[in-house]
C-alpha positions as CSV (number, residue, x, y, z in Angstrom):
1,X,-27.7,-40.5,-0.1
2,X,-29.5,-39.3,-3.4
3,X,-26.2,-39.2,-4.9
4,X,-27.2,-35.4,-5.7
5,X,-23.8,-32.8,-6.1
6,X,-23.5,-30.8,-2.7
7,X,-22.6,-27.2,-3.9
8,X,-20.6,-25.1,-1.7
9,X,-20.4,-21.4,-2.3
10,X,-18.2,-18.7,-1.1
11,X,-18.6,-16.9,2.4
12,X,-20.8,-13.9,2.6
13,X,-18.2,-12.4,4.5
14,X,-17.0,-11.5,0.7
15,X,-19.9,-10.0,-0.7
16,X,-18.2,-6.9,-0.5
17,X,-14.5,-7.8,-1.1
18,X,-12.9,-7.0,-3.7
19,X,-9.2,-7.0,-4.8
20,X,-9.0,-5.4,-8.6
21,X,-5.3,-5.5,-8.7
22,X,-5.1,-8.8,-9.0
23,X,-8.9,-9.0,-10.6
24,X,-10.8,-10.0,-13.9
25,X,-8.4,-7.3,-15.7
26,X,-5.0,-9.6,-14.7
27,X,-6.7,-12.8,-15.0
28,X,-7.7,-11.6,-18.6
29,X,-4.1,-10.4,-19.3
30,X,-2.9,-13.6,-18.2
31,X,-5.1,-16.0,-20.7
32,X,-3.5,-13.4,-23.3
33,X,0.1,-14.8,-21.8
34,X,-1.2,-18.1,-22.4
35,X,-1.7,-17.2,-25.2
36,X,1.9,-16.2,-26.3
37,X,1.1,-12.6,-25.6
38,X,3.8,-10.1,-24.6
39,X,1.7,-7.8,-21.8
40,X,3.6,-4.8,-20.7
41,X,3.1,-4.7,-16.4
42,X,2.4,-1.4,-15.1
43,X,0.2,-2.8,-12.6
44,X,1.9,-4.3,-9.5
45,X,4.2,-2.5,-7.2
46,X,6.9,-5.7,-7.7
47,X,10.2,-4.1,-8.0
48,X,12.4,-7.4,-8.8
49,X,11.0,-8.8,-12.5
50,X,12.1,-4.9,-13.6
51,X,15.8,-5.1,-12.9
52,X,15.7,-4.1,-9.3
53,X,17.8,-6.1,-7.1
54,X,18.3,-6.6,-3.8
55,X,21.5,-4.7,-2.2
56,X,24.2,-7.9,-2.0
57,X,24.7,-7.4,1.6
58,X,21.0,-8.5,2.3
59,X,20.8,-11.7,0.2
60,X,24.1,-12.7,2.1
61,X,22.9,-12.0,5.3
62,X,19.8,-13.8,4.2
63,X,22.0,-17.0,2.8
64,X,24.1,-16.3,6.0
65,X,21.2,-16.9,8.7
66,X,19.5,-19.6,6.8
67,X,21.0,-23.1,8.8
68,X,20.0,-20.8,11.6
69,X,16.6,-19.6,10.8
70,X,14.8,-23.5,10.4
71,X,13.0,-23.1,13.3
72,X,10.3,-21.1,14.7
73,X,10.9,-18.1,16.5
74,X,8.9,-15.6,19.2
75,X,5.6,-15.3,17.8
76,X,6.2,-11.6,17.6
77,X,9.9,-12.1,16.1
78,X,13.6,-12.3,16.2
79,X,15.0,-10.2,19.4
80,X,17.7,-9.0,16.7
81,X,14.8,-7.7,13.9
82,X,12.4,-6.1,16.4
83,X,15.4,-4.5,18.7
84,X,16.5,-2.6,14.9
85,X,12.7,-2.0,14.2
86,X,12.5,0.1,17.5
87,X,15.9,1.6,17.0
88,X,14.5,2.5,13.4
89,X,11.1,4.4,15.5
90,X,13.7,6.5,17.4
91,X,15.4,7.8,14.2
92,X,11.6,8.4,13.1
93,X,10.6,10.2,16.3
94,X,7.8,7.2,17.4
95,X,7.1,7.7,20.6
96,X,7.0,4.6,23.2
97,X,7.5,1.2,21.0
98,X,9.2,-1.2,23.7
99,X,10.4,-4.5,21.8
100,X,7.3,-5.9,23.0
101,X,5.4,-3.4,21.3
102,X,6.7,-4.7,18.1
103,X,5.4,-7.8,15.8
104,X,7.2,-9.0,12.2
105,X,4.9,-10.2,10.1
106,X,5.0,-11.9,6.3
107,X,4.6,-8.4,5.1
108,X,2.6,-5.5,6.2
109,X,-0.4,-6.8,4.4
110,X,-0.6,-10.1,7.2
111,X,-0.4,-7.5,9.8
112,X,-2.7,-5.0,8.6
113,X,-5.2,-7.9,8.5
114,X,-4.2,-8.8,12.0
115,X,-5.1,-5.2,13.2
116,X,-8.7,-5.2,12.0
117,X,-9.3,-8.6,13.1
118,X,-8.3,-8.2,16.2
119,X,-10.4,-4.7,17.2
120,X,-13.6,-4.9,15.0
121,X,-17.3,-5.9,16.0
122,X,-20.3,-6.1,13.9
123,X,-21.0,-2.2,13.3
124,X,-17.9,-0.3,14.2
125,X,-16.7,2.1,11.5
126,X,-12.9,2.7,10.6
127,X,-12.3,6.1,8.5
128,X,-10.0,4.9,4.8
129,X,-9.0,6.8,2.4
130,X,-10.2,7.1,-1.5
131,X,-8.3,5.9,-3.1
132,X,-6.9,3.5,-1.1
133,X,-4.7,0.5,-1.3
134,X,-7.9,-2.1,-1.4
135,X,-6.6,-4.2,1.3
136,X,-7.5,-2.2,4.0
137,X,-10.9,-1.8,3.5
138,X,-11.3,-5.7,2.3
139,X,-9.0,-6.3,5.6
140,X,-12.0,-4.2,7.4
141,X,-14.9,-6.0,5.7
142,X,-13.7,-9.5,6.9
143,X,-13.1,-8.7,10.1
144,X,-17.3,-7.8,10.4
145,X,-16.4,-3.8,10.2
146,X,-17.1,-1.4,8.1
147,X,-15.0,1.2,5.8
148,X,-16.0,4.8,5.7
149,X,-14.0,6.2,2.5
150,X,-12.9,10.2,3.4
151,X,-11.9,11.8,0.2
152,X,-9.0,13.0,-1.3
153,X,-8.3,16.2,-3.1
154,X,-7.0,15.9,-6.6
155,X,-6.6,19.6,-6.8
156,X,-4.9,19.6,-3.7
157,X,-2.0,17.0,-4.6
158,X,-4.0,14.4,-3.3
159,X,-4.1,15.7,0.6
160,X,-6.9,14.2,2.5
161,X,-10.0,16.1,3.0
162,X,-9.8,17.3,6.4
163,X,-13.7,18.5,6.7
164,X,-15.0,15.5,4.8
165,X,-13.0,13.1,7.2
166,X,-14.1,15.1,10.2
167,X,-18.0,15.2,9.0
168,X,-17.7,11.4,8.6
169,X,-16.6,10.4,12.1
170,X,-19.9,8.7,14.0
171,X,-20.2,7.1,17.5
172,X,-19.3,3.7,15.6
173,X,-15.9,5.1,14.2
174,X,-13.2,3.6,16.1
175,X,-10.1,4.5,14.3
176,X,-8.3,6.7,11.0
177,X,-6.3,5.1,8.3
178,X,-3.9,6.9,6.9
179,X,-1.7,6.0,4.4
180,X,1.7,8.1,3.6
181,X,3.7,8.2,1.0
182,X,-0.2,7.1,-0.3
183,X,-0.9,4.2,-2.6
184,X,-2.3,4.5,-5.5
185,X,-1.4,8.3,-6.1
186,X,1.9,8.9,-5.0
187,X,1.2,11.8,-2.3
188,X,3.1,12.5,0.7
189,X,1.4,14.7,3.3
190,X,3.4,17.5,4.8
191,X,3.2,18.2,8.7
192,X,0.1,20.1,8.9
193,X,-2.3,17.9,7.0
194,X,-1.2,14.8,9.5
195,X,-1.4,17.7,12.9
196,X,-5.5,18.2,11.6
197,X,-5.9,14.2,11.5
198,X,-4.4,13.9,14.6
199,X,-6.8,16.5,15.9
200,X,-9.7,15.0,14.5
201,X,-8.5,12.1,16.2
202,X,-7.5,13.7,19.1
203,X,-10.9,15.2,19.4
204,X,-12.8,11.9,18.9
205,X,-10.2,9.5,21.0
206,X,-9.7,7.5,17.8
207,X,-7.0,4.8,17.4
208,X,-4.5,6.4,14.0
209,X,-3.5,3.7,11.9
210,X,-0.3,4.5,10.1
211,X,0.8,2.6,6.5
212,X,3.9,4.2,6.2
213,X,5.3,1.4,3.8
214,X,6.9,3.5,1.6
215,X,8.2,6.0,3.7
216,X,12.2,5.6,2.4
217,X,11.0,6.3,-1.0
218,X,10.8,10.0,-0.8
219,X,12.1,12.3,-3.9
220,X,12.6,16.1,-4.2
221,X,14.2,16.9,-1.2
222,X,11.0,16.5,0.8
223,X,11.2,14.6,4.0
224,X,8.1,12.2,5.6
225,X,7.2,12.8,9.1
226,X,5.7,10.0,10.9
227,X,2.1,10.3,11.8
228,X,2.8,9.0,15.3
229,X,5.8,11.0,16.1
230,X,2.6,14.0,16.3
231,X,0.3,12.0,18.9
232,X,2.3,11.2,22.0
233,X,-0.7,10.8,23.7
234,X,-2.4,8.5,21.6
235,X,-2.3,5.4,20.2
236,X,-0.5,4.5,16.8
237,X,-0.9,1.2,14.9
238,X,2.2,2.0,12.1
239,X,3.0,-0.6,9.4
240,X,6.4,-0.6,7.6
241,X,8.5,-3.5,5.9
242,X,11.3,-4.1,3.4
243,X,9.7,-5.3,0.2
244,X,10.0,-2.0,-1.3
245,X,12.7,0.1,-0.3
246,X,14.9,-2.8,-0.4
247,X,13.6,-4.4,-3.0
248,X,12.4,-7.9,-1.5
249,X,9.0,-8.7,-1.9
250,X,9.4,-12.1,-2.7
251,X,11.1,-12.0,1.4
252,X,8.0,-11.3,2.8
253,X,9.5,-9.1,5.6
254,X,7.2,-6.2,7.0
255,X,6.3,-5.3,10.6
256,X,3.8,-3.7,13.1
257,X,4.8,-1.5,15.9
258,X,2.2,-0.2,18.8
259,X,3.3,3.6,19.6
260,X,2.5,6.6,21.7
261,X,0.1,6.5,24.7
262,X,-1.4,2.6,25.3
263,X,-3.0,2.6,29.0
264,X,-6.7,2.2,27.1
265,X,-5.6,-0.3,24.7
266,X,-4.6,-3.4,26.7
267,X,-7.4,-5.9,25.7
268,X,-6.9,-4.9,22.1
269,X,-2.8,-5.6,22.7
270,X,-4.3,-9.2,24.3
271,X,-5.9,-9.7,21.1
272,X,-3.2,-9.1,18.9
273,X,-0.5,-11.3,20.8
274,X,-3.1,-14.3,20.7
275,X,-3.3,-13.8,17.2
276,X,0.0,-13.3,16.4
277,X,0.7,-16.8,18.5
278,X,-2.0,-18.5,16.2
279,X,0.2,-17.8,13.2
280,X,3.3,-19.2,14.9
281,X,5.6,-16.7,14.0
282,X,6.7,-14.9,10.9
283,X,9.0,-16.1,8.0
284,X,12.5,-16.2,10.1
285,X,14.4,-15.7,7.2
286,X,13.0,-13.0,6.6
287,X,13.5,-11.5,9.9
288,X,16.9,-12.0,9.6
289,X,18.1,-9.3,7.3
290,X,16.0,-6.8,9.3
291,X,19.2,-5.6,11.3
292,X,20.9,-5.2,8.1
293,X,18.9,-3.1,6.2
294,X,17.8,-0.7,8.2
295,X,21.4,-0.4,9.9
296,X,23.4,-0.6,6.7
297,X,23.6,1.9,3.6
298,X,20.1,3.2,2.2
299,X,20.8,1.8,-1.0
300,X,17.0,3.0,-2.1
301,X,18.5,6.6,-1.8
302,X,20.4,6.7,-5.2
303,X,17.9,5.7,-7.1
304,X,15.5,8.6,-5.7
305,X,18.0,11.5,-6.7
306,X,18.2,13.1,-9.8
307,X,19.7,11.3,-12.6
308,X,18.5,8.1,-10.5
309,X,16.0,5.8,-12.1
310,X,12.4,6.0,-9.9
311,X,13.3,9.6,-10.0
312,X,13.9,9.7,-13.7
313,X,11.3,7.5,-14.7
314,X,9.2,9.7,-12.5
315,X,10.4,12.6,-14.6
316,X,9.2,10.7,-17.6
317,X,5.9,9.2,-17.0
318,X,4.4,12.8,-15.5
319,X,5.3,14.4,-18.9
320,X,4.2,11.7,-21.2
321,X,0.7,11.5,-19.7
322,X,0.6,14.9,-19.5
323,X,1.1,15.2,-23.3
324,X,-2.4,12.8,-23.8
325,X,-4.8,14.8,-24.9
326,X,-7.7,14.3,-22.1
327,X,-5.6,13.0,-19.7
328,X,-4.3,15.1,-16.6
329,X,-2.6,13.6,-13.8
330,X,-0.8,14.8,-10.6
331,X,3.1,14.8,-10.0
332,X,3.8,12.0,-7.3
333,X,6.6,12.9,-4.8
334,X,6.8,9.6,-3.3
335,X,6.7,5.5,-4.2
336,X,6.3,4.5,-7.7
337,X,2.7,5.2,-8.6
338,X,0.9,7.3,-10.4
339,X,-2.9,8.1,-11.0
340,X,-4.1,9.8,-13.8
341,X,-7.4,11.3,-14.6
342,X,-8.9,10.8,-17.9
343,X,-11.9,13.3,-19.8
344,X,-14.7,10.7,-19.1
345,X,-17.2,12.9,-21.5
346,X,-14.4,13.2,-24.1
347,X,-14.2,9.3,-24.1
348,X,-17.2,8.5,-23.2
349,X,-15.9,6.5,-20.3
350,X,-18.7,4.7,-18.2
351,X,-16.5,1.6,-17.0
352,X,-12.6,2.1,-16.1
353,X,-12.9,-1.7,-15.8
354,X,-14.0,-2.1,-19.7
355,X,-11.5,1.0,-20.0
356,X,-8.5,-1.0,-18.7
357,X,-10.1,-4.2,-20.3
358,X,-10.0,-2.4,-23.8
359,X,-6.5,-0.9,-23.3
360,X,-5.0,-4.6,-22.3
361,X,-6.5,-6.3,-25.7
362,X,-5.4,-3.4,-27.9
363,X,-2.1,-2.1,-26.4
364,X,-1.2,-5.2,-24.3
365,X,-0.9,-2.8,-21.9
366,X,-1.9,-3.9,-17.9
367,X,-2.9,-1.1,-15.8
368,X,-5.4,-0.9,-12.8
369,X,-8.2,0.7,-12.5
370,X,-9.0,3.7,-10.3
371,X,-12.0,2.0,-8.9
372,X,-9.9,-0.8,-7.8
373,X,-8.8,1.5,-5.5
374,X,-12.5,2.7,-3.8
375,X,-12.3,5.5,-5.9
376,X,-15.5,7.5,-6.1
377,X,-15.9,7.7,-10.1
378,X,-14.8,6.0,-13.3
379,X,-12.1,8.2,-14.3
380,X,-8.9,7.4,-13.1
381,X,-6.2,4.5,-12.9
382,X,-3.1,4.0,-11.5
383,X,0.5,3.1,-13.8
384,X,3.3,1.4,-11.8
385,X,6.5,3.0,-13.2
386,X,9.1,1.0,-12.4
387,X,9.9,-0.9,-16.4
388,X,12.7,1.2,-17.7
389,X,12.3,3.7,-19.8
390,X,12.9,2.4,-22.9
391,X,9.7,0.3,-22.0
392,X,8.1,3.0,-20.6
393,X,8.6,4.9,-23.9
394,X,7.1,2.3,-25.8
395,X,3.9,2.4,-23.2
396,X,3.1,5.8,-23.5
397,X,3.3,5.7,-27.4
398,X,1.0,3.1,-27.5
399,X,-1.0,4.6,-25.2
400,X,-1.2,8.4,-26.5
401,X,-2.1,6.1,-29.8
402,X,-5.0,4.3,-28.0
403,X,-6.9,7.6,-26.2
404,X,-6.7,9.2,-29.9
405,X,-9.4,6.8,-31.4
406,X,-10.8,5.8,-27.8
407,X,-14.4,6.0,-27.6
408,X,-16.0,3.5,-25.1
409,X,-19.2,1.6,-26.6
């Protein structure tokens, strides 16, 4: 050997991946830390380093089932967590999820992976929202597919464009990702805008994937309707987990269920149970507080209500931006996000990512930026309201401060 360094570089299968909210911005934020910084987080959907706790009943169930949770279990999961989990689809109208139709996985995000790995080729198209949470079209990218981005309305709360989803549809398209309550903007979708997917989808024999993570984290009365509980007689890929409505992240606890009609699916199903066996099996701790929280008290519930603190913070954060001169945002109805819009010709904006990057080192603020999200332009980002509101306060003073001198160079 010439004794020459062998340089390895990265996989091309990440050319196109990208993953902002944890990107340059954070990692700069994070040298600040080092640097004995105090950065104010409104970037992460983490619920526990902001006060909210699990409900006691789940971390003793949790510390209950440990000495019997060392081992591995069914590579789809505990009988006990996936027999709740289908109980759970009744309550939500899902059509046909058996217990074998049913996988745990550490989080949604593992499974959502699992999905797209185990259905894409080279060449076939899956319809995504913009914005999106990123994952799913990275998850797309790596498995060799690729993401068509159908637009959503700002001046419609954030609905999905129906004609612009239907005019992107191609031979290659082999499924629709929706994702409601939506992530980054807050939106929930009311029963007509999911019956015109469904038609699209209908139409087009498309497989409906459903991220419905957030679905327990509902305010103003309104109620979510699962997308699969409106296509009996097609096939819904639906993603839900714990981490947010009962505050567990850390737990790792999400699952995947397989609804409505499955007869042209089975080599796809094959796929999925191999892969799921290649993993092993899911975190079994995790699994084991599934029963319990979704058969006990909605503890999530009081803190969506009026004089609740998502709701009020809510309350809070839509007024506060509002009051920014050249900012305008939409009121969220569901989750804990929020994505306003800035003036890009009153700020000069032709970066979000230098935007957020000049927020962070004069505010110490940490947002995200919009096109972290696939969003089509530079003008938005997305807050994460869950500090309290004394925080929160602070943050939007600091903030209204910053736009009032911001010009981008």
């Amino acid at each position: 050997m010439d004794g020459s360094t062998r340089t390895f570089t990265k996989s091309s299968k990440l050319d196109n991946v990208c993953y902002d909210i944890r990107g340059p911005v954070m990692d700069e934020a994070q040298r600040m830390e080092a640097l004995g910084s105090k950065i104010t987080k409104l970037n992460i959907g983490n619920p526990a380093p902001f006060g909210f706790a699990a409900p006691d009943e789940i971390v003793l169930d949790l510390i209950y089932n440990l000495r019997n949770s060392e081992g591995y279990s069914d590579s789809r999961g505990l009988f006990s967590a996936r027999k709740a989990i289908m109980q759970y689809c009744q309550l939500k109208n899902i059509p046909n999820v058996g217990i074998d139709d049913i996988f745990t996985g550490n989080g949604a995000s593992e499974l959502i992976t699992m999905s797209m790995q185990g259905l894409l080729d080279k060449g076939d198209e899956i319809l995504v929202p913009s914005p999106d949470y990123p994952l799913w079209t990275a998850a797309i990218t790596l498995a060799g597919g690729t993401a068509v981005h159908y637009l959503c309305d700002e001046q419609s709360d954030w609905y999905p464009d129906i004609e612009d989803m239907r005019g992107k549809v191609t031979p290659n398209t082999k499924g629709i990702v929706v994702i409601n309550p939506n992530n980054p903007t807050g939106a929930l979708y009311p029963r007509e805008i999911l019956e015109q997917i469904v038609g699209i989808a209908r139409e087009h024999r498309l497989l409906l994937f459903a991220d419905e993570i957030y679905d327990r984290l509902v305010m103003d009365g309104e109620k979510h309707v699962a997308l699969a509980s409106l296509a009996p007689d097609l096939m819904t890929v639906c993603f839900n987990g714990l981490s947010k409505s009962h505050r567990v992240a850390g737990y790792r606890c999400g699952w995947m269920c397989l609804a409505g009609d499955k007869r042209g699916a089975k080599d796809y199903i094959d796929g999925l149970n191999l892969l799921a066996k290649m993993r092993l099996c899911s975190n079994v701790p995790g699994q084991s507080i599934v029963q319990t929280a979704l058969g006990g008290y909605q503890s999530a519930d009081e803190l969506l209500k009026p004089g609740g603190r998502i709701y009020e913070q809510r309350e809070y954060i839509y007024s506060a931006l509002n009051d920014i001169p050249g900012i305008s945002v939409v009121k969220p109805k569901a989750a804990f996000y929020i994505f306003p819009k800035m003036d890009i010709e009153k700020f000069h904006i032709r970066s979000d990512t230098q935007f957020a990057l000049d927020l962070l080192k004069k505010t110490k603020i940490l947002i995200t930026a919009g096109t972290g999200f696939n969003w089509v332009a530079p003008d938005h980002f997305r807050i994460v309201y869950l500090p309290d509101l004394e925080t929160l306060h602070d943050a939007m003073a600091s903030m209204k401060s910053f736009f009032a001198g911001y010009v981008q160079k």
